[in-house]
C-alpha positions, 0 to 999 in steps of 0.5 A: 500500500502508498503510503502518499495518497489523498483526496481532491475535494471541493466545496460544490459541484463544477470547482474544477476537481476533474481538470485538477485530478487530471492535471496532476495524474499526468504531471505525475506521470510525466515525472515518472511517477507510478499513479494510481487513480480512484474515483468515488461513487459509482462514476464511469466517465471520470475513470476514463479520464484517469487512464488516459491522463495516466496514459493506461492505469486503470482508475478504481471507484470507491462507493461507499453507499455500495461498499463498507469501509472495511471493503474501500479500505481494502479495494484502496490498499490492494490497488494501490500497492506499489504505487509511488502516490494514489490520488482519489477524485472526490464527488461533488462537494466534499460532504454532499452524500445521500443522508447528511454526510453519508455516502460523500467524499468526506466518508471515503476520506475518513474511511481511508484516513486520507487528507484532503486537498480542496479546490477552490473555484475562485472565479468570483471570490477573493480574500472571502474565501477566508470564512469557506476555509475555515468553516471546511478546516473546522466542520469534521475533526474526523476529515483533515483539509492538508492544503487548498489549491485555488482554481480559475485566478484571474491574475497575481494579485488576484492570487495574492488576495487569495493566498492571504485568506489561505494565510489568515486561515492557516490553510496551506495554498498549495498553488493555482491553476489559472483562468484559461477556458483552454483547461476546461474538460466538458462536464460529462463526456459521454465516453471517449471517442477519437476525436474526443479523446484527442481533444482531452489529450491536449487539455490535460497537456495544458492542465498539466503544465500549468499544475508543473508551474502553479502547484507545489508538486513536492507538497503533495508528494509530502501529505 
């Protein structure tokens, strides 16, 4: 079993997990990097994504409404063994589940004893980002927020509003992606075709150059 893994989160839906988590997986991958990618819930879409950002790890769900904890504990620990670092794409916000928390990334997280890196759709948002750290840092003791990585920054002094609510917060910025319509993967892409999936490999390029030059890639080499 890796004993590197965590989980990207967000607070809502469309905050731009999925761009991230590709990002990083072939980031990863280009660095020679063993990676090995989970999805949680049931979803379909997101693992093809995976093993094309992996270039052909296979990703592995992790639902906990079909699954006990003993049994993602075991799924988690069987594929992840020999990986260098194991990353697991959240859904939706980090505690939405089908009864209160239940069910939601949070429960995986836990389950799995997992920090989670969430991601921060800044698009509109500036140093009042500040109280959503801290309610998200402080809500669940059993669930450890490790460091934010903001998404859509529109320019450094945007970032630096940001970054001082990360500060004051005393959550770890992890680093940025930018403001680029370039890097966005269409919300649900019905399979992967060919001329889908060339597409997809030119965004994930993107994205990952991008996380080479705006995320602290050891940081979370370090969690």
């Amino acid at each position: 079993m890796s004993s590197n893994g965590f989980v990207i989160s967000s607070a809502a839906s469309h905050s731009g997990k999925t761009t991230l988590s590709a990002a990083l997986l072939r980031a990863f991958t280009l660095r020679g990097k063993r990676v090995q990618p989970f999805k949680c819930g049931p979803d379909y879409i997101d693992t093809q994504l995976h093993r094309l950002a992996t270039r052909g790890r296979e990703s592995v769900n992790l639902d906990p409404f079909m699954a006990s904890a003993e049994h993602l504990q075991w799924l988690y620990r069987h594929y992840g063994e020999g990986a260098d670092l194991c990353l697991v794409e959240g859904a939706m916000g980090l505690f939405d589940g089908y009864d209160r928390m239940k069910g939601s990334t949070a429960d995986v997280a836990s389950a799995l004893s997992l920090p989670v890196v969430l991601v921060v759709d800044a698009r509109s948002a500036g140093y009042g980002i500040a109280p959503l750290l801290l309610g998200f840092k402080t809500f669940n003791d059993s669930v450890r927020i490790a460091g934010v990585i903001l998404n859509q920054v529109g320019s450094p002094r945007h970032y630096e509003l940001l970054r001082q609510a990360c500060e004051d917060t005393r959550v770890p910025c992890l680093g940025y992606l930018q403001r680029d319509k370039r890097l966005t993967i269409p919300d649900r892409h019905l399979g992967l075709d060919l001329d889908g999936e060339a597409q997809l490999e030119e965004t994930v390029t993107l994205a990952a150059e991008e996380a080479e030059r705006h995320v602290d890639m050891e940081a979370l080499l370090g969690l």
